[in-house]
C-alpha atoms as a printed R data frame, in Angstrom:
    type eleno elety resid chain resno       x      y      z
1   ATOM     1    CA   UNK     A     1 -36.973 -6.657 74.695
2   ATOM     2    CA   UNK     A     2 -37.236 -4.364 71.260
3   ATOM     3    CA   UNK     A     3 -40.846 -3.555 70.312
4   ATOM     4    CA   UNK     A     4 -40.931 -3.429 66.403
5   ATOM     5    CA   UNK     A     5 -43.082 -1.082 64.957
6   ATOM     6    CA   UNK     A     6 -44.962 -2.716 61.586
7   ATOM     7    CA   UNK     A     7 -45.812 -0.543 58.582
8   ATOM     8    CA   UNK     A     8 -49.617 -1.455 57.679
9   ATOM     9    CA   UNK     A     9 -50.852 -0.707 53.995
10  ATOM    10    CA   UNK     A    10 -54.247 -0.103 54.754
11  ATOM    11    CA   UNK     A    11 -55.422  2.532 57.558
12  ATOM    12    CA   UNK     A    12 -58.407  1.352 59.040
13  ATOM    13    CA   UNK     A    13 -60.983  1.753 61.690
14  ATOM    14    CA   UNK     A    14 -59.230 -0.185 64.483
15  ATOM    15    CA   UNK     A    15 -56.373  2.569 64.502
16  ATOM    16    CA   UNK     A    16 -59.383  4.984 65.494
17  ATOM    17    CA   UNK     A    17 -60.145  5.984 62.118
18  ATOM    18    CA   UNK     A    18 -63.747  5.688 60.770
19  ATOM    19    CA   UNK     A    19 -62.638  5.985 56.801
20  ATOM    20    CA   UNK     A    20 -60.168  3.254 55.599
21  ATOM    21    CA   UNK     A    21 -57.638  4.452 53.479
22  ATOM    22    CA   UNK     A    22 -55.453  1.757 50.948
23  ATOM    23    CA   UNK     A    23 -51.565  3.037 50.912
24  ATOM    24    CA   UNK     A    24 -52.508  3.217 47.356
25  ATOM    25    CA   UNK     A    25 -55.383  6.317 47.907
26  ATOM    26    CA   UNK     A    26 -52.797  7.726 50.358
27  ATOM    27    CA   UNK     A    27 -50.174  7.915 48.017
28  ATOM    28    CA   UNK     A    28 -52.585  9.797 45.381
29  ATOM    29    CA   UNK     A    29 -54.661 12.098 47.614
30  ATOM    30    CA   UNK     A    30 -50.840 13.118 49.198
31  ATOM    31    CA   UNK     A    31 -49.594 14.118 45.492
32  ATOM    32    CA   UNK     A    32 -52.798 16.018 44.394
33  ATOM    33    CA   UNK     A    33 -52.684 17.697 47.883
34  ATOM    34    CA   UNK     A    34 -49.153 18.793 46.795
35  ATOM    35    CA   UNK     A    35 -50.686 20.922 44.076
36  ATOM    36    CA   UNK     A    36 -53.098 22.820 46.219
37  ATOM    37    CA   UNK     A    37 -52.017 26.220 47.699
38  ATOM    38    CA   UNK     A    38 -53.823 26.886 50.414
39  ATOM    39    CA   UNK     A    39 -56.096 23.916 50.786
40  ATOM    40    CA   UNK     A    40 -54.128 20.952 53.055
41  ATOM    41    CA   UNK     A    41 -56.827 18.611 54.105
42  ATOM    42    CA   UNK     A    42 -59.533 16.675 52.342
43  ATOM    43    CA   UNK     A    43 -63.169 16.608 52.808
44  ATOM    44    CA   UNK     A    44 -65.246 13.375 52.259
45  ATOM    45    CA   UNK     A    45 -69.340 13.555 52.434
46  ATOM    46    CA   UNK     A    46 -72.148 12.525 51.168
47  ATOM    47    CA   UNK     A    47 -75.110 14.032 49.444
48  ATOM    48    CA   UNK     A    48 -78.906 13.591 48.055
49  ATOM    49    CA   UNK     A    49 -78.422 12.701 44.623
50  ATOM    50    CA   UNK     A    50 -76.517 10.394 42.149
51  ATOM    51    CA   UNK     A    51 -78.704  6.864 40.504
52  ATOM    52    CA   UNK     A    52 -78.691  5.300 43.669
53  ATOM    53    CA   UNK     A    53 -80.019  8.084 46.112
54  ATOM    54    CA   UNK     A    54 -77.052  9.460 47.463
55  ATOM    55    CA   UNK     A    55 -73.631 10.422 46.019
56  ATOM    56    CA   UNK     A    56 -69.936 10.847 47.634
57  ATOM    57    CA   UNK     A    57 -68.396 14.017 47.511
58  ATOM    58    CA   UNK     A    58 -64.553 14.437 48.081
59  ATOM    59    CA   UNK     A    59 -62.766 18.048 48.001
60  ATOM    60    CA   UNK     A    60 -59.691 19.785 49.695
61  ATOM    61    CA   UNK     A    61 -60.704 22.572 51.889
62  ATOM    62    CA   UNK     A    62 -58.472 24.893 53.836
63  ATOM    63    CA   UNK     A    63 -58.127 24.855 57.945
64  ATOM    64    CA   UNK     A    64 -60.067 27.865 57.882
65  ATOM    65    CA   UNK     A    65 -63.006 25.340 56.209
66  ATOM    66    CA   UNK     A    66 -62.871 23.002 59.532
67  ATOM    67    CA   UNK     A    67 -65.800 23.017 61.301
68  ATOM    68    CA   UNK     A    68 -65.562 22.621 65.265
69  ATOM    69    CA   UNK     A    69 -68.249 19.542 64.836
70  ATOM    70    CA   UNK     A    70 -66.117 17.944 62.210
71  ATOM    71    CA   UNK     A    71 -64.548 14.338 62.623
72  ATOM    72    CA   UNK     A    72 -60.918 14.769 61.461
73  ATOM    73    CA   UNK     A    73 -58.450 11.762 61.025
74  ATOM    74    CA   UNK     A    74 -54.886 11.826 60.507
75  ATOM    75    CA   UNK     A    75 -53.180 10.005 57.942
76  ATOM    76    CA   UNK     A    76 -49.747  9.312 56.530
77  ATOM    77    CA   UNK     A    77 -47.294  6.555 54.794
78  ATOM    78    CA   UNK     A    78 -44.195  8.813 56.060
79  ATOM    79    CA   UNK     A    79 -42.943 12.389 57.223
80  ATOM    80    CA   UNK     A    80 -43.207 13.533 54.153
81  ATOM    81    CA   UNK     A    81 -46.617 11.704 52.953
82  ATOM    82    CA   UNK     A    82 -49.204 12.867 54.888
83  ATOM    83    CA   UNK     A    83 -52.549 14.934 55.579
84  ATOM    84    CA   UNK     A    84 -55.848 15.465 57.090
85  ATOM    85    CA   UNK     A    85 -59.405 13.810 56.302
86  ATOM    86    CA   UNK     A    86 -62.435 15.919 57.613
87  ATOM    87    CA   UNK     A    87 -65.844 14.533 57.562
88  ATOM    88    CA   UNK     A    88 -69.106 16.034 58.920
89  ATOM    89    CA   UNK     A    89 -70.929 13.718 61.724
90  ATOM    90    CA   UNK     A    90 -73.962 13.293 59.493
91  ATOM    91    CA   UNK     A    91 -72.400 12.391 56.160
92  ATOM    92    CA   UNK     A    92 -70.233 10.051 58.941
93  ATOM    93    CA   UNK     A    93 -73.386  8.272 60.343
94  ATOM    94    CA   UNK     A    94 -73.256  6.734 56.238
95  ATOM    95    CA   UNK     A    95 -69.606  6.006 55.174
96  ATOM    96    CA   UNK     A    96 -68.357  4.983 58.555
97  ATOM    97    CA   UNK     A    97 -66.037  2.053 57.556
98  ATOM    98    CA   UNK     A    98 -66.095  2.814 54.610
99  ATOM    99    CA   UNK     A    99 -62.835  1.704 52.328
100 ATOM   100    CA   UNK     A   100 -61.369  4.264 49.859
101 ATOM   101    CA   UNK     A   101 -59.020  3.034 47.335
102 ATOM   102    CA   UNK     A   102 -56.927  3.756 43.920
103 ATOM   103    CA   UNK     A   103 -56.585  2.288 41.027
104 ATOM   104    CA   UNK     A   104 -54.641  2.960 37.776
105 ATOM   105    CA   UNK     A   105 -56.818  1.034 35.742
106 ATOM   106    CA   UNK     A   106 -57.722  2.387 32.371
107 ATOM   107    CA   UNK     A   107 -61.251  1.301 32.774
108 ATOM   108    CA   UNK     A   108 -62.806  1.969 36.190
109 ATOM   109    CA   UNK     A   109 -59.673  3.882 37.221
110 ATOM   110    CA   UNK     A   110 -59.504  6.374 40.222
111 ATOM   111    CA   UNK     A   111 -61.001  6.324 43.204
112 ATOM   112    CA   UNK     A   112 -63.308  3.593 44.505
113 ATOM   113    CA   UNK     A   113 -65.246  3.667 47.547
114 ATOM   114    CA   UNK     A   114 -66.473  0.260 48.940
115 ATOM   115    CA   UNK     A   115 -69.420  1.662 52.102
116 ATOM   116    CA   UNK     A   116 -70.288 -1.873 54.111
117 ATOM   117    CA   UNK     A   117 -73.635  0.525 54.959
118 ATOM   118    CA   UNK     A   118 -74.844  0.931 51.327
119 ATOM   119    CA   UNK     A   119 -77.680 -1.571 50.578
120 ATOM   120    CA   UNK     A   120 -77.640 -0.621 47.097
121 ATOM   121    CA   UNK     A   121 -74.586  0.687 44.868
122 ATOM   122    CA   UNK     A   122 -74.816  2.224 41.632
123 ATOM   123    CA   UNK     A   123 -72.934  0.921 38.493
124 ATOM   124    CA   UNK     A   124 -70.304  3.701 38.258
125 ATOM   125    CA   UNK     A   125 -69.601  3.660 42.128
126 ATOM   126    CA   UNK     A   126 -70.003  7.151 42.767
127 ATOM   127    CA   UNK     A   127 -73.670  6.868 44.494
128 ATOM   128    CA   UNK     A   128 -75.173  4.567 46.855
129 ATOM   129    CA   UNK     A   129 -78.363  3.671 49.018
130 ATOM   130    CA   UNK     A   130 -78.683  2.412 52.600
């Protein structure tokens, strides 16, 4: 018996992850992580602030910038598409499950975050309450 190993588009918390990526947000984060010299892993947060009470916050950050409390997940399409996501357990107790996705839309393009622990979203989709 072969075991047949099935390419999923979506990376989600089942596969031990607590940030769900869409191929499509892999694919994008992977290129601009391509541009950055010494920075090869990407920080998603929250903070106070934004119309709804609290904002999302994405940035790359260096190893060096990993702290030893920090949540990191592993994600990649291929070999060659890959990289890290770091969160900080607090920010995490908010966005856990939460979906990240791309789009190429001219309006409401980039990325979107969908949070199934926000009670309240904000029309741009940048800021949220729970």
């Amino acid at each position: 018996m072969t075991e047949t190993k099935i390419t999923e588009n979506l990376k989600n918390s089942d596969d031990g992850k607590g940030i769900l990526i869409t191929g499509t947000a892999i694919q994008q984060i992977s290129n601009l992580i391509k541009n950055q010299v010494d920075k090869k892993a990407l920080r998603v947060g929250v903070r106070s602030g934004g119309c709804s009470g609290m904002s999302y916050t994405m940035d790359f950050i260096g190893e060096e910038e990993i702290n030893s409390d920090d949540k990191i997940y592993d994600y990649s399409l291929s070999e060659d598409v890959a990289f890290k996501v770091v969160c900080d357990p607090k920010s995490l107790l908010y966005i856990y499950g939460m979906q990240l996705d791309f789009s190429t839309e001219l309006i409401g393009g980039g990325f979107n975050f969908t949070n199934p622990n926000a009670s309240q979203t904000c029309g741009c989709g940048s800021s949220f309450a729970v």
